[in-house]
C-alpha positions as semicolon CSV with decimal commas, in nm:
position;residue;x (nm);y (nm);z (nm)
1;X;-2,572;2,780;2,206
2;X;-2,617;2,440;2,378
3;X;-2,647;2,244;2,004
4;X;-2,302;2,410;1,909
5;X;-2,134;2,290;2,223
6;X;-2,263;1,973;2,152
7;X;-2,142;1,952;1,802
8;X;-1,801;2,118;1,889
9;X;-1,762;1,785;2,145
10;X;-1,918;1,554;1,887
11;X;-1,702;1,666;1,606
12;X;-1,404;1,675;1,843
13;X;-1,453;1,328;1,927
14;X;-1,496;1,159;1,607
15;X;-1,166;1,356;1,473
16;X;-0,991;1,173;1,802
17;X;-1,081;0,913;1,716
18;X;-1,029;0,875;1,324
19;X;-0,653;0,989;1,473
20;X;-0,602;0,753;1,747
21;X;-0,697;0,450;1,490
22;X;-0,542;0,530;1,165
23;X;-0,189;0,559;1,327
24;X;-0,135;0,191;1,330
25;X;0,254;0,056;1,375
26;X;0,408;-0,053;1,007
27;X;0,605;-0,269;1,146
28;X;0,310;-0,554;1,292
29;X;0,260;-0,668;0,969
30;X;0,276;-1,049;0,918
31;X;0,558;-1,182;0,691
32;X;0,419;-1,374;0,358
33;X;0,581;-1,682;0,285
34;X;0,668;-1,766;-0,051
35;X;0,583;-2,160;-0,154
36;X;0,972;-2,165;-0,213
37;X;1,031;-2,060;0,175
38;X;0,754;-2,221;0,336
39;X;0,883;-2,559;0,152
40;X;1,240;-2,504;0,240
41;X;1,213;-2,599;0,604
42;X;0,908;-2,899;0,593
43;X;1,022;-3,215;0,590
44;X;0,799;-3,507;0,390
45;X;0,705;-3,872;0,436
46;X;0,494;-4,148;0,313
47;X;0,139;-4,162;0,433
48;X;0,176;-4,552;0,442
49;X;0,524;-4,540;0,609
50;X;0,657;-4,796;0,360
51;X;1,021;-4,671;0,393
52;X;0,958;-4,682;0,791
53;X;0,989;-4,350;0,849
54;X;1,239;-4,225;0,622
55;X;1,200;-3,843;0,531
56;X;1,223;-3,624;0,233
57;X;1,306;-3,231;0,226
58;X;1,089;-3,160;-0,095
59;X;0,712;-3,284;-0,187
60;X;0,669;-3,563;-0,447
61;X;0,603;-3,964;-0,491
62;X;0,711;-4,252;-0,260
63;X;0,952;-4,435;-0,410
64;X;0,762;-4,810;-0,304
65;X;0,359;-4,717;-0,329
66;X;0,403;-4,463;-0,574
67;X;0,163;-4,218;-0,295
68;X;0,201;-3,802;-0,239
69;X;0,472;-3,722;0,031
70;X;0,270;-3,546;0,279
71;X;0,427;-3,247;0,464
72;X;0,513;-3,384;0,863
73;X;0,362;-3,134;1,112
């Protein structure tokens, strides 16, 4: 009798918790970024400054050293 109690309480448990953890809010999930989005908003510049600090809204080439833009933080 006392090893059905105890699996009554043990199977009880487990099914509490497989409940309490699979009913996760929806709505927590992070928002992906497309490239498109996460490029709208950055602003780029010349690693060497050559234009002295002079900015650009999409990636590409300095105009003077011919270098990547590189995204400012």
């Amino acid at each position: 009798m006392k090893i059905k109690s105890t699996s009554f309480s043990l199977l009880l448990l487990v099914f509490t918790m497989m409940a309490l953890t699979s009913c996760k809010d929806q709505k927590a999930e992070p928002k992906i970024e497309t490239h498109e989005e996460l490029h709208a908003s950055a602003t780029f510049q010349c690693p060497m400054d050559c234009e002295d600090g002079k900015t650009y809204d999409e990636p590409g080439t300095c105009p003077v050293c011919k270098m990547d833009l590189q995204e400012v933080k």
